[in-house]
N, C-alpha and C positions, 0 to 999 in steps of 0.2 A: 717409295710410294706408300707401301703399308705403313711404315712408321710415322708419315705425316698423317694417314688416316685416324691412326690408333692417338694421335698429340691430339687433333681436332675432337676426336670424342671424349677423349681427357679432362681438355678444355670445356667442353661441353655440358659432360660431370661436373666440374666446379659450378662453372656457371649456374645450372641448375641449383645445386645442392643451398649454393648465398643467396637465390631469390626466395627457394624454399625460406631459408633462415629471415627473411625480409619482411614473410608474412605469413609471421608466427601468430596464430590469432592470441589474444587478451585471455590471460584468468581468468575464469569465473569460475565464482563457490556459490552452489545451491544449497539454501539453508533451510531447513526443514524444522521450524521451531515443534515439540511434540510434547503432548500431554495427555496422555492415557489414551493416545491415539493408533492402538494396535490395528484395527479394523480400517481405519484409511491408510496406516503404510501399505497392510497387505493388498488393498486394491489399487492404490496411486501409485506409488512407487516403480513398479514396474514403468509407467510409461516414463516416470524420470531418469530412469538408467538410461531408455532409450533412445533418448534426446539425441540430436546428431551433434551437435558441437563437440569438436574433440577435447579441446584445452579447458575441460570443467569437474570440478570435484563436488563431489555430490557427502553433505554433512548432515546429521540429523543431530539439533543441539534438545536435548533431554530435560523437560525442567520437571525434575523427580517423578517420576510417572509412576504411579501402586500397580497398575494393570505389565501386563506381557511385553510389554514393547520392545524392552533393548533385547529379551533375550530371542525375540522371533528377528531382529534384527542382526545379531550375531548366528544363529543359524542361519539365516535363508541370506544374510548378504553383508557377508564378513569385510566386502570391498568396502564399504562405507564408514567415513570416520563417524563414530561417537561422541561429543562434548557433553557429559553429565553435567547437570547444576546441582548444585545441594539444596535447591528448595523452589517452587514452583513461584515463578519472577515475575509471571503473567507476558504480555505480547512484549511489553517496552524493555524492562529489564532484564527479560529473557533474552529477546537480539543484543542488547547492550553488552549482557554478561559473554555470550557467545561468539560474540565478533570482535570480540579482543583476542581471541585465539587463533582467529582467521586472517591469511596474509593472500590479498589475491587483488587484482583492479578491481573487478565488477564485484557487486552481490548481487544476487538473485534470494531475496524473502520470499518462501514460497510453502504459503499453506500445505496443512498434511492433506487435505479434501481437496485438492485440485488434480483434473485430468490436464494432463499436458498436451500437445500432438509433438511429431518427431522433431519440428525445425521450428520450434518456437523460440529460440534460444537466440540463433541466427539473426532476426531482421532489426530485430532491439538492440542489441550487440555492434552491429553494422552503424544504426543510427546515432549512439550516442561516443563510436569512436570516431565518428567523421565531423561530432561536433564538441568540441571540447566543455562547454558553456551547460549540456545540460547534464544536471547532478542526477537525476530520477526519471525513472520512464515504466512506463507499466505497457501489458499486450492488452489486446480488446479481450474482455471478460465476459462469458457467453456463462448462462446459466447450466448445470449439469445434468438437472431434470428435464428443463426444456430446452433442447441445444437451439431453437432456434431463435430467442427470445437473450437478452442481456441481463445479466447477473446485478444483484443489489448494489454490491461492493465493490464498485469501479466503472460496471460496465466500459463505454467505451471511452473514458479520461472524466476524474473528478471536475466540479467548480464550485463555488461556493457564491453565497449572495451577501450582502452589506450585513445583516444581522448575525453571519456566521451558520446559516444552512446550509451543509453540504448537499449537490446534488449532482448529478452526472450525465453525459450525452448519453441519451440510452435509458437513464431513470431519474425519477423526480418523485419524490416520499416515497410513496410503497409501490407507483406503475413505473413498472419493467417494459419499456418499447418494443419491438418485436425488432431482430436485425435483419435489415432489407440493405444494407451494404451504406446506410444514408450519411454513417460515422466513419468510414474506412481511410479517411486522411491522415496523415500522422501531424498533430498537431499539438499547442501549448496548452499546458491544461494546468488547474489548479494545484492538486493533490492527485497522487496514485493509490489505487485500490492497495492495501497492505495483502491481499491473499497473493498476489505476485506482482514484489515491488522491486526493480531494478534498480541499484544503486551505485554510483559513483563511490568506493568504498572510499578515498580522499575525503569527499565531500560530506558522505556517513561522518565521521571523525571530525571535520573541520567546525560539522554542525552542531558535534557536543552529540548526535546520536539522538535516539527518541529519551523519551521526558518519562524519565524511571515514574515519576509522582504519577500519572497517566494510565497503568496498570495495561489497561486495555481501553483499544475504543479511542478514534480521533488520534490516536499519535502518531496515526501516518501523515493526515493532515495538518496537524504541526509544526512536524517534519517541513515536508514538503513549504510549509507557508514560510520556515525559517530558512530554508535553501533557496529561495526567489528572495529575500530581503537580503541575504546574502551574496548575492549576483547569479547564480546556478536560474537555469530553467526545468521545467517541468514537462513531459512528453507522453504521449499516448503513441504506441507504434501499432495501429488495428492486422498490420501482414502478420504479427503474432497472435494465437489464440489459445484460450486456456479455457476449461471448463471446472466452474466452481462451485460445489454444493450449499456451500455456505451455511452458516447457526452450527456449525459443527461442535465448539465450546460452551458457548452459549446461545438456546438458539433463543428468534424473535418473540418480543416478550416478557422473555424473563426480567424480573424487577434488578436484579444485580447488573443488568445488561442497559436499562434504560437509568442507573443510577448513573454508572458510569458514562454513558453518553451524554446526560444534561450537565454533569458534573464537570468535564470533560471537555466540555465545548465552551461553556463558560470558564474555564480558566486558559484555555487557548487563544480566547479570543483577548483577556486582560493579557497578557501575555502578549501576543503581536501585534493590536492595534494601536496606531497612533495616540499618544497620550489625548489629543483634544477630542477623539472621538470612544475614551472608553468611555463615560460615562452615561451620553445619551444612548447607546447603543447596545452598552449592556441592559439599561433599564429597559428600553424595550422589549430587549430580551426578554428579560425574566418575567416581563408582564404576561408578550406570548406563552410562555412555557406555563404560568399558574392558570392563561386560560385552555391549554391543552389540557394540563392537569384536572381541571375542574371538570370541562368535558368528558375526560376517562371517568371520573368517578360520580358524573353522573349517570353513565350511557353503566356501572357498575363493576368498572375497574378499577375499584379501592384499591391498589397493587400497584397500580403504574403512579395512579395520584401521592401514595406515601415515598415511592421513588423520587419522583422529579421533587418533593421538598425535601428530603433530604439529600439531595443533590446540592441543593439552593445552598443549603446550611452548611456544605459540607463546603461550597464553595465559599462561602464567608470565613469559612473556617483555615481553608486555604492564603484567603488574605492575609489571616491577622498573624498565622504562629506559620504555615509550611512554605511561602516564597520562593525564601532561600533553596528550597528544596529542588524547583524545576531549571529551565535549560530555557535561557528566555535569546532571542535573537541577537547579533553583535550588530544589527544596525535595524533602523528603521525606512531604508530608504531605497530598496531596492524596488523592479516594477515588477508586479504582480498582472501575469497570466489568470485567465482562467476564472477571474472576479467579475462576478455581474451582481452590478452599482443598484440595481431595484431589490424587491422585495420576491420570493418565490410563494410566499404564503400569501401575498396577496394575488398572485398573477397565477396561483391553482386556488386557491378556496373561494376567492373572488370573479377573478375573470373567468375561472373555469378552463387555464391553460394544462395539459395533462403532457407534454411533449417538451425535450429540452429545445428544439427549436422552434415553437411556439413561445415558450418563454423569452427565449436571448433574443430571436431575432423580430418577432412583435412589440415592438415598442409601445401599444394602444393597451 
């Protein structure tokens, strides 16, 4: 009788031990792209160690930083891999360079200025292994100053409109919605916020990766617009939450920062739109953007107006000699998520819509 008892517990042990083994969770590497960013590991970080997912390594990829960084990282948290760059890559060639080094399923891109909470890691995780199909997923992005209120860069899932404006559930130009839970669905969205962008690392790599020519600024949206034409979707998981200080590199404003963005956005959108539809659509483009421009330098931001034309030029200049240079889509025909076919500049300057569901879902 005890020897049957002691077989069945035996038995029991196995049993246990192969279901353990059955659900082993998935890889994930958190990458920490850094740049003279000593003062956000020493405050962030902490809450990233404390993440609960067990199966995650936590990486901070260095792109030549002058300031203290690697070595307050080597004292206070020698557990964490290091990847040096030899020259400061910016946001696109920085990941690029650093995740050639990296072997895991998921990536997590996740700013040095983001607050984590402990089980953010989990519900995003969950969602995109239960669906094979989508390449990118980002958690709801809650501002760091005002936690109650949605962060710039992402809030709760990117979209963009026919001209190539990005805007987000949660924000639209410069207003930030207050979160009242109105966003909490996990649904398809256009682009993901890059301060914490979950990624299919497959699909990373399938996509050719962000668009080194791109520096900074829009190449998460690129990204993202080349992984829907690709067949991959696009996800917002809001049961995750992050808190994001944001302008940490460059904050809002700065003329290098709005170079890059008009510069930016107009070779994104030559880049993945339908050949019949770039020309009418860049040209409006660029009409909007000189009369933005014109505005700043009336209202006495000489500063923004000599950015966005030399954006213009830069983008011209784009055409004729750097092409070859970017990462352009393998197809044009996959279905795009998270694209609303109106105009956002006429439906806030005009109609006076300030709300992303005032926008999408007001048709008048």
């Amino acid at each position: 009788m005890c020897f049957l008892i002691v077989l069945l517990a035996f038995q029991n042990l196995i049993f246990e031990n192969n279901f353990i083994q059955l659900i082993v969770l998935p890889k994930v590497a958190i990458v920490i792209l850094n740049w003279n960013g000593r003062k956000y590991l020493e405050q962030f970080l902490p809450f990233v160690v404390s993440s609960t997912y067990d199966n995650k390594e936590i990486i901070v990829a260095d792109n030549a930083s002058t300031d203290d960084s690697m070595d307050y990282l080597g004292q206070h948290y020698p557990q964490i891999r290091i990847i040096s760059l030899s020259q400061n890559y910016g946001f696109a060639k920085g990941y690029n360079e650093a995740l050639k080094q990296v072997q895991s399923e998921y990536y997590v891109l996740l700013n040095s200025d983001v607050e984590v909470t402990a089980n953010w890691i989990e519900p995003v995780i969950s969602l995109m292994d239960n669906d094979e199909t989508i390449g990118a997923a980002q958690p709801k992005i809650l501002s760091y100053h005002n936690k109650q209120f949605f962060e710039y860069a992402g809030a709760a899932g990117g979209w963009i409109d026919c001209l190539g404006y990005p805007f987000a559930r949660g924000r639209v130009f410069d207003v930030c919605e207050k979160d009242e839970h109105q966003y909490d669905d996990a649904a398809k969205i256009f682009w993901t916020g890059g301060a914490a962008m979950f990624i299919r690392a497959e699909a990373f790599h399938k996509a050719g990766g962000f668009d080194n020519y791109f520096f900074a600024h829009m190449e998460e949206i690129d990204l993202c617009w080349r992984l829907q034409l690709s067949g991959y979707s696009i996800y917002v998981c809001p049961q995750s939450i992050v808190y994001h200080v944001g302008g940490g590199t460059l904050p809002k404003g700065n003329s290098r920062k709005v170079f890059l963005n008009f510069r930016n956005n107009l070779i994104m959108l030559a880049k993945n739109l339908p050949f019949f539809q770039w020309f009418p659509k860049l040209a409006l483009r660029i009409f909007l953007d000189i009369l933005s421009a014109i505005k700043s330098l009336l209202s006495g931001d000489g500063a923004y107006f000599v950015a966005v034309f030399r954006a213009h030029l830069a983008f011209v200049y784009w055409i004729l000699f750097k092409r070859k240079e970017s990462v352009f889509p393998g197809n044009k025909r996959g279905i795009l998520n998270g694209w609303f076919a109106g105009s956002i500049v006429w439906k806030y300057f005009i109609k006076g819509r300030r709300t992303f569901a005032q926008i999408v879902q007001n048709k008048s």
